[in-house]
C-alpha distance (Angstrom), angle and dihedral (degrees) to the residues before:
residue distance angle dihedral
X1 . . .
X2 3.91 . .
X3 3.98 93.0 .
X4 3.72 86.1 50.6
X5 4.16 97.3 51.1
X6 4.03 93.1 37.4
X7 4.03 81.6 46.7
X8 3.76 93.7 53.6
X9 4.07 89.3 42.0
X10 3.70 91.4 66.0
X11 3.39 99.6 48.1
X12 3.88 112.3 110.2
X13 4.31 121.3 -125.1
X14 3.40 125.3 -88.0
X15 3.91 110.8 -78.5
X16 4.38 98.2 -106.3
X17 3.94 116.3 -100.3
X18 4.19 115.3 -89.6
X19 3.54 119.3 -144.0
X20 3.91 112.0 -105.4
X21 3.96 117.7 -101.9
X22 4.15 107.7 -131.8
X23 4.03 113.7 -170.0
X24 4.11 104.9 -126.8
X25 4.46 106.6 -119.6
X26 3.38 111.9 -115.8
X27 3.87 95.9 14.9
X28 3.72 107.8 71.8
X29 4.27 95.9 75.1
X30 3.48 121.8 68.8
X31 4.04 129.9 -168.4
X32 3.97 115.7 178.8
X33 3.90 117.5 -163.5
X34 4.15 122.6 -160.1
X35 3.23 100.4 -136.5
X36 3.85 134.3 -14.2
X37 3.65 107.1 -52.8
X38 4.29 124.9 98.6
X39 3.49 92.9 -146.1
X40 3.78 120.2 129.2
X41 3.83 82.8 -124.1
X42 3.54 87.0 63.8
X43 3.73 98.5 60.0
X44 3.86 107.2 125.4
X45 4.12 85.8 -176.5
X46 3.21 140.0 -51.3
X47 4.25 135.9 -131.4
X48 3.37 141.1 -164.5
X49 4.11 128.8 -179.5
X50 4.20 93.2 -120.8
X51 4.17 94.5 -173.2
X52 3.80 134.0 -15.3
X53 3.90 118.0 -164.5
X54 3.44 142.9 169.5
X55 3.50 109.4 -137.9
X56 3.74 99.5 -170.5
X57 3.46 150.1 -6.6
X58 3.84 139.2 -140.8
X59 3.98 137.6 -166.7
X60 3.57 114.7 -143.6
X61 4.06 119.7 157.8
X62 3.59 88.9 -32.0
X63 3.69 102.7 -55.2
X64 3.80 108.7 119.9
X65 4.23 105.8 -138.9
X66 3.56 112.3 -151.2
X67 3.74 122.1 -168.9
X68 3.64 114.1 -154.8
X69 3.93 147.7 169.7
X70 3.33 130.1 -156.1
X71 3.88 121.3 -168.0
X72 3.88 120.9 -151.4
X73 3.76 123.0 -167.8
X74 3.59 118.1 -151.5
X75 4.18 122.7 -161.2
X76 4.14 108.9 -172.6
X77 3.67 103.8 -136.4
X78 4.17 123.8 -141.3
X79 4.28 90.9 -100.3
X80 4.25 91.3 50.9
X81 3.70 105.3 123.8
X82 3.92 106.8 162.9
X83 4.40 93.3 52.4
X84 3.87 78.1 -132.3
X85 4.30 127.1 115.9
X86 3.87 105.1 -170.0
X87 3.46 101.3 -168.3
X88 3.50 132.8 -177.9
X89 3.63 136.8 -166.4
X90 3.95 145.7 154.5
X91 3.30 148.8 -111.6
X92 4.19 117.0 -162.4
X93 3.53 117.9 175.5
X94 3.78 119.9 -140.2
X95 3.69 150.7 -173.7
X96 3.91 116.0 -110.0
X97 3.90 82.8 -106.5
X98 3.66 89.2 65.5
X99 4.23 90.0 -103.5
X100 3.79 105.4 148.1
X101 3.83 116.9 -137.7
X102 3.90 102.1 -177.2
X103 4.52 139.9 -14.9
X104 3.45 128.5 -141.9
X105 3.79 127.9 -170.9
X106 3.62 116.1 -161.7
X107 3.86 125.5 -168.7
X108 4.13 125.9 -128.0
X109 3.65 122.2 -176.2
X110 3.48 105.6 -174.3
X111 3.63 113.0 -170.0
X112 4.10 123.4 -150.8
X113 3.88 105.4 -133.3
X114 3.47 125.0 -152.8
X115 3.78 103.6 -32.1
X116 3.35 105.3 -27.0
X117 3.64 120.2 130.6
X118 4.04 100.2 -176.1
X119 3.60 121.4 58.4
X120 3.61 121.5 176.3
X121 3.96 112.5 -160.3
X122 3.89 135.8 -166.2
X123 4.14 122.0 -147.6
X124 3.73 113.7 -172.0
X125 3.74 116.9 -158.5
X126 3.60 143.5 168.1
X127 3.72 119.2 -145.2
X128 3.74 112.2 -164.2
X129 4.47 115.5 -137.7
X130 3.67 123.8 -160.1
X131 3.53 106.1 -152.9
X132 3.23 126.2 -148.1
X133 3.44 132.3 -142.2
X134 4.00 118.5 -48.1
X135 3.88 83.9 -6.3
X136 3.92 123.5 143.2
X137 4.05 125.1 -173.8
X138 3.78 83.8 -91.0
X139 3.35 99.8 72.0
X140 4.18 87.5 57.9
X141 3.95 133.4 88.9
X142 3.78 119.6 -151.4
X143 4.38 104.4 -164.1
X144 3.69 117.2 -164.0
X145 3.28 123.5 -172.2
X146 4.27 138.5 147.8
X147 3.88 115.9 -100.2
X148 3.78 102.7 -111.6
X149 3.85 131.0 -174.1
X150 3.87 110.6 -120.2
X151 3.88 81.7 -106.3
X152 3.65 98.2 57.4
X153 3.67 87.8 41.8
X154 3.60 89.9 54.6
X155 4.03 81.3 44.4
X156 3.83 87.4 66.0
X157 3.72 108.6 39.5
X158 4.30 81.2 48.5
X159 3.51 95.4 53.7
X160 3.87 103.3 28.9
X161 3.56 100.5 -106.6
């Protein structure tokens, strides 16, 4: 019995909750035409937000830490000229009851080397929480989403992306 309590004394606490990560509809595709045509021959590139995670969380003076990835994929359409995707999406942080606190847009170029034509790319952030009173991670909501024109959201919701 005394191995077992000194055992259970050294153990560390519980890492604190993180706030869950919810993809935004409608905004996590991407497909950039050059020029004005809809043709497939006129994809530039397209995107898509393939996971977003927080990987931890810290409490520090009552500011919640998250660490977080987000991993773009990148396809270079038939019309890309500049072997470039700038992408850019957003973070907004939220209450559970979808009230949001703060937004952050973050830039990506993501460059097509040699003759590749998929790129898969990792952003590491940090989005800083004030908690409020008797409030853990849990009660947070990270959105992510890609920063679309109102044409390429209409894009989307047209063509079920």
């Amino acid at each position: 019995m005394i191995g077992l309590a000194l055992l259970g004394a050294c153990t560390s606490a519980p890492p604190p909750p993180c706030p869950s990560v919810v993809g935004v509809p409608g905004a996590r595709n991407l497909v950039r035409f050059n020029g004005p045509g809809r043709d497939l021959t006129d994809v530039a590139f397209e995107a898509a937000i393939q996971r977003a995670d927080v990987i931890a969380c810290e409490v520090d003076d009552n500011v919640l830490t998250a660490e977080m990835q987000v991993t773009l994929r990148a396809t270079r359409g038939p019309a890309d000229i500049r072997r470039m995707a700038p992408v850019r999406y957003f973070v907004a942080i939220a209450t559970r009851d979808r009230k949001v606190l703060a937004r952050e847009e973050f830039a990506l170029d993501i460059p097509f080397e040699g003759n590749r034509t998929n790129v898969l790319a990792v952003d590491e952030l940090e989005p800083r929480i004030p908690r409020g009173p008797d409030k853990t991670g849990a009660d947070y909501v990270l959105y992510v989403g890609l920063v679309l024109t109102p044409e390429e959201f209409r894009y989307n919701r047209e063509n079920g992306l």
